[in-house]
RONUKE-600678 format. One record per residue (C-alpha): residue number from 1; residue in one letter; x, y, z. Coordinates in pm, 1 decimal, decimal comma. Example, Ala and Ser with C-alpha at 12.3 -4.5 7.8 and 13.67 -1.06 7.14 Angstrom:
# RONUKE-600678
1  A  1230,0  -450,0  780,0
2  S  1367,0  -106,0  714,0
//
This chain:
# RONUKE-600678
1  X  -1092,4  -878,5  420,7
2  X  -1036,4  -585,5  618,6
3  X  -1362,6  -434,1  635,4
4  X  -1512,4  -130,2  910,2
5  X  -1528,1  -276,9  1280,8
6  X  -1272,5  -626,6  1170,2
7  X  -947,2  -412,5  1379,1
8  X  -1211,3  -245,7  1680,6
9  X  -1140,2  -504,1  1901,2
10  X  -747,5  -510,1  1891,2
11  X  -525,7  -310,9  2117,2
12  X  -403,9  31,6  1961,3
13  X  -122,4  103,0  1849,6
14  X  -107,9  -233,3  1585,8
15  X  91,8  -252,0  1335,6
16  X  -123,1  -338,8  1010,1
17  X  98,5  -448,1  670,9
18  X  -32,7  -478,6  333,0
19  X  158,8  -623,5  76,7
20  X  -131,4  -796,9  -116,0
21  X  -315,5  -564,1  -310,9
22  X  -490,8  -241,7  -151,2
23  X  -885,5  -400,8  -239,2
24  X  -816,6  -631,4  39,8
25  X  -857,8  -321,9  284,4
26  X  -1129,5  -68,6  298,2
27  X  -911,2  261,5  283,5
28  X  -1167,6  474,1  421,6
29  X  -1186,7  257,5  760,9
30  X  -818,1  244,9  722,7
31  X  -786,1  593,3  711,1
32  X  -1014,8  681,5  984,9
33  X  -823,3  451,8  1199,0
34  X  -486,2  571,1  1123,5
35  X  -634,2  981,1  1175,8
36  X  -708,0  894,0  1480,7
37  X  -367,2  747,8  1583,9
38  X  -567,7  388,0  1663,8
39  X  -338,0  184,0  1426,3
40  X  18,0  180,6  1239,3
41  X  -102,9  89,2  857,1
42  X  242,8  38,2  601,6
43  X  183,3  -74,0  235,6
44  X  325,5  -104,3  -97,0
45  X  -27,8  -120,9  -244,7
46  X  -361,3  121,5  -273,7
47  X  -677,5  91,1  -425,7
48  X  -700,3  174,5  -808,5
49  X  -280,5  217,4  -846,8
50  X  -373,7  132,0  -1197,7
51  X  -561,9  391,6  -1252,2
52  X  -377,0  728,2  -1160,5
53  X  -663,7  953,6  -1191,0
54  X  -891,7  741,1  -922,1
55  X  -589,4  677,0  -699,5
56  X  -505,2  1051,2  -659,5
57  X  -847,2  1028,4  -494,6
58  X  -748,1  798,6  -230,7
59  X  -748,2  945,6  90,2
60  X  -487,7  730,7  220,8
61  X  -260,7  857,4  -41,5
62  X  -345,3  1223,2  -30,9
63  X  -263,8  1180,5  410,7
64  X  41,9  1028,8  290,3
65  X  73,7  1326,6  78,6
66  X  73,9  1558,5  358,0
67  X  342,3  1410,2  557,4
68  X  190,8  1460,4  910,9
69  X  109,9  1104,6  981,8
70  X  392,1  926,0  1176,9
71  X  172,0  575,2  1180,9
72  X  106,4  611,8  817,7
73  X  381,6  453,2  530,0
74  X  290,6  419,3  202,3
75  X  624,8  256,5  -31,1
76  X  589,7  150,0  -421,7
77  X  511,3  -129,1  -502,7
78  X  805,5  -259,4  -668,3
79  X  619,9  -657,5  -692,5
80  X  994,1  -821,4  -707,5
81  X  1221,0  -586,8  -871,7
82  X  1552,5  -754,3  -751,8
83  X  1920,2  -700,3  -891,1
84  X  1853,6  -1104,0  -998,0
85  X  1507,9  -1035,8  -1133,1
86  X  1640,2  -739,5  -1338,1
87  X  1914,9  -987,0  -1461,3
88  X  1693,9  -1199,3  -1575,2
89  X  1470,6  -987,2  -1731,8
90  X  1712,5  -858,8  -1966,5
91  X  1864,8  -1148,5  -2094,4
92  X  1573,4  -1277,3  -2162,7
93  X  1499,8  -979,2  -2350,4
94  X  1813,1  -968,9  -2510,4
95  X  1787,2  -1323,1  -2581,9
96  X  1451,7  -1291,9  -2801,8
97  X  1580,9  -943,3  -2967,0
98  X  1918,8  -1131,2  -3123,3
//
């Protein structure tokens, strides 16, 4: 969805958000943008997360790494974990172990 030239025509310094999943964006446009200062990009999501091997390869998550980009903010991806949802979760666990 977020493909090379989609975020050229805004004005810099916008904020992007991904809380979807990190194939929606291409991370290496992404990235570029965010080196040069041209956007704010904040997620909870990368490409490959599943896979630690390929997303240590990321080069969003090795700038994030570095700690020298102030437009760059990269959170887990916690998909819901709640002091309700936890709740839940284990009584319905506890319910199907007794």
């Amino acid at each position: 969805m977020i493909k090379k030239g989609v975020l050229d025509s805004f004005k810099q310094g916008l904020f992007v958000i991904n809380t979807s999943r990190g194939e929606v964006v291409d991370e290496d446009y992404i990235s570029w943008l965010v080196e040069h200062n041209i956007i704010n990009y904040a997620c909870d999501v990368l490409q490959n997360e599943q896979d630690i091997e390929k997303l240590k390869s990321s080069k969003l998550y090795r700038m994030n790494k570095t700690g020298k980009y102030d437009n760059l903010v990269i959170t887990p991806h916690v998909c819901g974990v709640t002091v309700d949802s936890q709740e839940k979760a284990l009584k319905s666990i506890i319910r199907i172990c007794t």
